[in-house]
C-alpha positions in Angstrom: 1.9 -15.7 -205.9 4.3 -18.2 -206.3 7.2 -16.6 -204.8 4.9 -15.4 -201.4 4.2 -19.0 -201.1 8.4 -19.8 -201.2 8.7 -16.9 -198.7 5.9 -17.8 -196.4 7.7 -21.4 -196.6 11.3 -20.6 -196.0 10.2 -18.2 -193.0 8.7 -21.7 -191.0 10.8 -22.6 -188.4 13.0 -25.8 -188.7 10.6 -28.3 -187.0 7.0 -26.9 -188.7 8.6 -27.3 -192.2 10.2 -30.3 -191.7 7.0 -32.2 -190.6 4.4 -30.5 -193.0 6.8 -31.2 -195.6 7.3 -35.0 -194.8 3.4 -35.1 -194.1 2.5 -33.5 -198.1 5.4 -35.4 -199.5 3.7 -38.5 -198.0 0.3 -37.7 -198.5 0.9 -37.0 -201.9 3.0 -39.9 -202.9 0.5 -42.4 -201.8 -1.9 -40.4 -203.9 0.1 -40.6 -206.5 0.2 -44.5 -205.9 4.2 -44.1 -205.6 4.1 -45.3 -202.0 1.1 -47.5 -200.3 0.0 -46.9 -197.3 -0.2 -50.4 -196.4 3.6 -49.8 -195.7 3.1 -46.9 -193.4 0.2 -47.8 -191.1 0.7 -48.7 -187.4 0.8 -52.3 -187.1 2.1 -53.7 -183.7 2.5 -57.0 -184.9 4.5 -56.2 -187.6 6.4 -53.9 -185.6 7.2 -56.3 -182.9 7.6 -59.5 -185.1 8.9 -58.4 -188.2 10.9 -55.3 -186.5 9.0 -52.7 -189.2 9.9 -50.5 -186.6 9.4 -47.2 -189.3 5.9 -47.4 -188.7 6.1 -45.6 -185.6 6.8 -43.0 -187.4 5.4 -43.1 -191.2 2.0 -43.4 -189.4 2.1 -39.9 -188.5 3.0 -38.4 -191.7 0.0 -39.7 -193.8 -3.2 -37.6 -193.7 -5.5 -40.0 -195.7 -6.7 -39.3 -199.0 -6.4 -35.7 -200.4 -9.9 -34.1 -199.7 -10.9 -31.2 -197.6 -10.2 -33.1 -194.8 -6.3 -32.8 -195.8 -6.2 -29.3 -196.4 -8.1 -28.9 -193.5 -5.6 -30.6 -191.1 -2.6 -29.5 -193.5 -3.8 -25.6 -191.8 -4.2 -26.4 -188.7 -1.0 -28.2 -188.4 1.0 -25.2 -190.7 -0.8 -23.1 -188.3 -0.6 -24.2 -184.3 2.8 -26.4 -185.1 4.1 -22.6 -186.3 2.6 -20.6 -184.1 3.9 -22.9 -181.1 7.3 -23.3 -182.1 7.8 -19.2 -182.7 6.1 -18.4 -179.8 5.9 -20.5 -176.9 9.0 -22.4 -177.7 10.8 -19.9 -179.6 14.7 -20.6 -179.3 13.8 -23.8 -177.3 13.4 -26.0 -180.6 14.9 -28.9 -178.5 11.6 -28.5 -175.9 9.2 -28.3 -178.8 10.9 -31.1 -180.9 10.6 -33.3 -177.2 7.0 -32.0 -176.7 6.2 -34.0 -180.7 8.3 -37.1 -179.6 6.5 -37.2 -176.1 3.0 -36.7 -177.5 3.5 -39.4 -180.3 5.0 -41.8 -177.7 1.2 -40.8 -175.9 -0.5 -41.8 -178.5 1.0 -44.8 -179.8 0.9 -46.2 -176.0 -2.8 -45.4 -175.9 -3.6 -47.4 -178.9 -1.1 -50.0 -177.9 -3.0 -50.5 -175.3 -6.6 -50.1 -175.9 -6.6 -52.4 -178.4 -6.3 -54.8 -175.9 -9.4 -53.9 -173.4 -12.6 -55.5 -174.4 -15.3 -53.5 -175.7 -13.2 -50.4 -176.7 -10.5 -52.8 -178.6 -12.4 -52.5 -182.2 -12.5 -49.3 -181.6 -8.8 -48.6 -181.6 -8.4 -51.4 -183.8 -9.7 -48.7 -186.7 -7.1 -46.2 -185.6 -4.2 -46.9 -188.0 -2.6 -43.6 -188.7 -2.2 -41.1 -185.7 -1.1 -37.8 -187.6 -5.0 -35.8 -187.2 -4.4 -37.0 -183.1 -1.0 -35.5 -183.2 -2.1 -32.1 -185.3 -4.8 -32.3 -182.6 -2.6 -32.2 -179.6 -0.7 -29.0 -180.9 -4.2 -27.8 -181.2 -4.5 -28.5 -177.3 -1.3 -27.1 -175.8 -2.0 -23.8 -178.3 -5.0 -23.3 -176.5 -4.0 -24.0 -173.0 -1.6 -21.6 -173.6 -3.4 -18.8 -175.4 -7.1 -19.4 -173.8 -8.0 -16.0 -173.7 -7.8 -15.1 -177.7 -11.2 -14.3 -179.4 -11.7 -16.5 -182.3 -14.5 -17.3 -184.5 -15.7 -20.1 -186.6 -16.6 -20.0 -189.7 -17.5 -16.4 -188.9 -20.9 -18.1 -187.2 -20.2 -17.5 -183.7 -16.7 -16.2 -181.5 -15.2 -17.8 -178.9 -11.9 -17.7 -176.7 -9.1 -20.1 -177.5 -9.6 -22.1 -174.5 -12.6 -23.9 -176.4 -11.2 -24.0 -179.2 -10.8 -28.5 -179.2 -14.1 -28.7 -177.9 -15.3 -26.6 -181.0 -13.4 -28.9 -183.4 -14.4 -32.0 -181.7 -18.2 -30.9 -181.9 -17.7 -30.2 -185.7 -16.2 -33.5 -186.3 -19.3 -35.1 -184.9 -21.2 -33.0 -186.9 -19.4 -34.3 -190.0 -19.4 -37.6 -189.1 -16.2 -38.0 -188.4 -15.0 -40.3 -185.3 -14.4 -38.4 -182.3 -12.0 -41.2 -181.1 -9.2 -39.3 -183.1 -9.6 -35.5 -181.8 -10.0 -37.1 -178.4 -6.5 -39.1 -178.7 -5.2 -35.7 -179.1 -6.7 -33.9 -176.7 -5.8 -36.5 -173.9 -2.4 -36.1 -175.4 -2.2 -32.5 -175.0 -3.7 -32.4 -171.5 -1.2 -34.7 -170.3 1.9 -33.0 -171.8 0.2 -29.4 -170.4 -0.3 -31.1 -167.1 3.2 -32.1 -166.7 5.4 -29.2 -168.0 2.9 -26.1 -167.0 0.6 -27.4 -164.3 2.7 -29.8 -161.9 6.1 -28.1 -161.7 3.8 -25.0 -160.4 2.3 -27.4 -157.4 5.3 -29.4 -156.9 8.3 -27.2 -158.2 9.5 -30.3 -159.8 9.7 -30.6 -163.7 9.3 -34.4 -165.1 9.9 -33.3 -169.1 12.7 -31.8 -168.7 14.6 -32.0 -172.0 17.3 -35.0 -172.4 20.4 -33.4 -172.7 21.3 -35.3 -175.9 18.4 -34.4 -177.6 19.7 -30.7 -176.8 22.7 -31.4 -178.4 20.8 -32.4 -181.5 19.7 -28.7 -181.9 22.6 -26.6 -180.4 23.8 -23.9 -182.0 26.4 -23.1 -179.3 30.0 -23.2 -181.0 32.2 -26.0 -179.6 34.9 -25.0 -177.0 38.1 -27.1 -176.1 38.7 -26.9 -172.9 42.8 -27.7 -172.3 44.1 -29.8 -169.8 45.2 -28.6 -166.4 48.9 -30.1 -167.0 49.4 -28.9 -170.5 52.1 -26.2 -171.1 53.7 -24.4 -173.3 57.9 -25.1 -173.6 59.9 -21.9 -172.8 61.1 -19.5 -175.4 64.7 -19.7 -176.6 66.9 -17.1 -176.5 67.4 -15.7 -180.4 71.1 -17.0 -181.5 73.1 -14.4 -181.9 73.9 -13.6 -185.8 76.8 -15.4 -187.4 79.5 -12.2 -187.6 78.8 -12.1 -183.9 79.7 -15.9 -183.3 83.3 -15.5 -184.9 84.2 -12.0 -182.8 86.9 -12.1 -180.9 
């Protein structure tokens, strides 16, 4: 058992088992009271005045306490962030890595800023840790992509993969769970979807387009050197002749 686990692991792709890694690792610690999540929550004051710029990320690595809820969100996000990254971005791990950095940017703007429209502030005020939004938003693009696979839940009803968020959001609700963070994610998604699939089709133009020096992050290209135009090589000498030669008369 053990060793299928190690094997299932090591076959992840780079960026899946990188992030579910960091997310248990720090879900698990703060369990463990080793780290508190006081340090990790996304505080824009304490980003902006005290330059605790690490919570724009460490706010997307913990999932909360370690309930169903966790291993709940730890499958989805083994599952869509895998299934993604082989499939729709396989050998593009640049794109998909861009895709995480552009949805978390997303999100953090949208709480950024709704905390400061009346009447929807405390609302967003509550939102301290963006990971579920983020798992959410793979959840999204998966199904935008894929919205014709039959699926079932819970093995009470099937469905295609196109309603897949909708399904998730309505069991939250059920669960009592605020829809505020499944719909961060799916606003997330539909904007990164509408972007790269939807508007380069109507306009031919492509806004996301990879920054080349996040390519170069993940290139596996060797490096060549190219040589200057005005670099040469010196002539070949003629071989000396051999010393009984030299003294001939």
């Amino acid at each position: 058992m053990a060793q299928a686990v190690e094997e299932w692991y090591r076959q992840m792709p780079i960026i899946t088992r990188s992030y579910l890694t960091a997310a248990f690792v720090t879900t698990v610690s703060c369990s463990l009271d080793l780290i508190s999540p006081h340090k990790l929550y996304l505080n824009p004051k304490l980003v902006m005045k005290q330059y605790q710029f690490w919570r724009l990320i460490t706010n997307f690595l913990y999932f909360r306490k370690m309930d169903l809820d966790f291993l709940f969100h730890m499958f989805f996000l083994g599952r869509y962030c895998k299934l993604l990254e082989e499939n729709s971005f396989r050998e593009e791990t640049a794109d998909f890595f861009y895709m995480l950095l552009f949805g978390a940017t997303v999100l953090t703007g949208i709480v950024l800023v709704g905390g400061m429209i009346p009447y929807v502030s405390a609302s967003f005020a509550k939102i301290i840790f963006l990971s579920n939004s983020l798992t959410f938003m793979m959840v999204y693009v998966w199904s935008k992509q894929n919205p014709f696979i039959h699926m079932s839940f819970l093995g009470l009803f099937t469905f295609t993969a196109a309603y897949l968020p909708w399904v998730l959001l309505g069991f939250s609700i059920l669960v009592g769970a605020s829809p505020w963070v499944d719909l961060l994610g799916m606003i997330a998604g539909h904007a990164y979807y509408f972007l790269e699939d939807v508007y380069p089709r109507m306009t031919g133009r492509r806004p996301l387009r990879t920054p080349s020096f996040i390519r170069a992050l993940f290139t596996e290209d060797p490096v060549v050197m190219a040589m200057p135009e005005n670099m040469g090589f010196a002539a070949q000498l003629p071989d000396a002749p051999p010393p009984e030669a030299a003294h001939q008369d």
